[in-house]
C-alpha positions as CSV (number, residue, x, y, z in Angstrom):
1,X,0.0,0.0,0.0
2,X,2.9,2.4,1.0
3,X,4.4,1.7,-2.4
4,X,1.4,2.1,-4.1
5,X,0.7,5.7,-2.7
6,X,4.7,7.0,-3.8
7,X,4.6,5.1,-7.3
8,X,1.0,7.7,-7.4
9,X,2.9,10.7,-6.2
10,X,5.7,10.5,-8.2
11,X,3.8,10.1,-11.4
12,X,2.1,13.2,-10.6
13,X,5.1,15.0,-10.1
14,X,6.4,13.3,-13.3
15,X,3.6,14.4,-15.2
16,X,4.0,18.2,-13.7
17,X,7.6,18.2,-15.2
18,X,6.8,17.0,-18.4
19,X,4.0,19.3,-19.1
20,X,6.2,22.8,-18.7
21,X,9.2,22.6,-20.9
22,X,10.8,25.7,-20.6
23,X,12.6,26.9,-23.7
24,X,15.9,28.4,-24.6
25,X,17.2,31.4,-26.2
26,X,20.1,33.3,-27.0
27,X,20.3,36.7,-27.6
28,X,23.4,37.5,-29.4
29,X,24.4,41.4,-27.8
30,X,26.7,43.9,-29.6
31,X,28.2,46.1,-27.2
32,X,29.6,48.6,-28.9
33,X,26.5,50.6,-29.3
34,X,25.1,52.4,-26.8
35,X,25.2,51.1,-23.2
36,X,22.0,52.6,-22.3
37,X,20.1,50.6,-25.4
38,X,20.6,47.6,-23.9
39,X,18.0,46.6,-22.1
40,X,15.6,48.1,-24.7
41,X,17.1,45.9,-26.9
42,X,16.6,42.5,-24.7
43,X,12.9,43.9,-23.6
44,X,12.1,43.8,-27.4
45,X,14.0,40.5,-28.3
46,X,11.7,39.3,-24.9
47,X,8.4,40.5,-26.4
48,X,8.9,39.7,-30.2
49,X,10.3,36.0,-29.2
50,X,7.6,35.2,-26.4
51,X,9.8,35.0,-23.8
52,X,8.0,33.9,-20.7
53,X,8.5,33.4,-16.8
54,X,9.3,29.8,-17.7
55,X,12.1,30.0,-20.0
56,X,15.6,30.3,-20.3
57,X,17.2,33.3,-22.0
58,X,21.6,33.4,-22.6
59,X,23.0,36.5,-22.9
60,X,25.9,36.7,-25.5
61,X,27.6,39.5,-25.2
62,X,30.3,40.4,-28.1
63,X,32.6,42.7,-27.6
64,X,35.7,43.7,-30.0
65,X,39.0,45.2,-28.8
């Protein structure tokens, strides 16, 4: 019985993390513009891409010397 009510639990949980798959992005950043523009620039990458609470965003940041 004990078995039986963790096997239950942990499918739930299972099914929980199966259903929300988060995606990835990466937003390729050219800092040699303006500083100030930068977050403008992620906000609108954000909104035209759908980023939500949920998923993972990577910040690239190039920078040439």
């Amino acid at each position: 019985m004990r078995m039986h009510n963790h096997r239950a639990r942990l499918d739930a949980l299972e099914a929980i993390l199966l259903k929300y798959k988060a995606r990835m992005y990466v937003f390729f950043l050219d800092v040699s513009g303006d500083p100030s523009s930068y977050a403008e620039r992620e906000a609108a990458f954000r909104s035209e891409k759908g980023v939500g609470p949920g998923d993972e965003l990577h910040l690239v940041r190039i920078t040439f010397e």
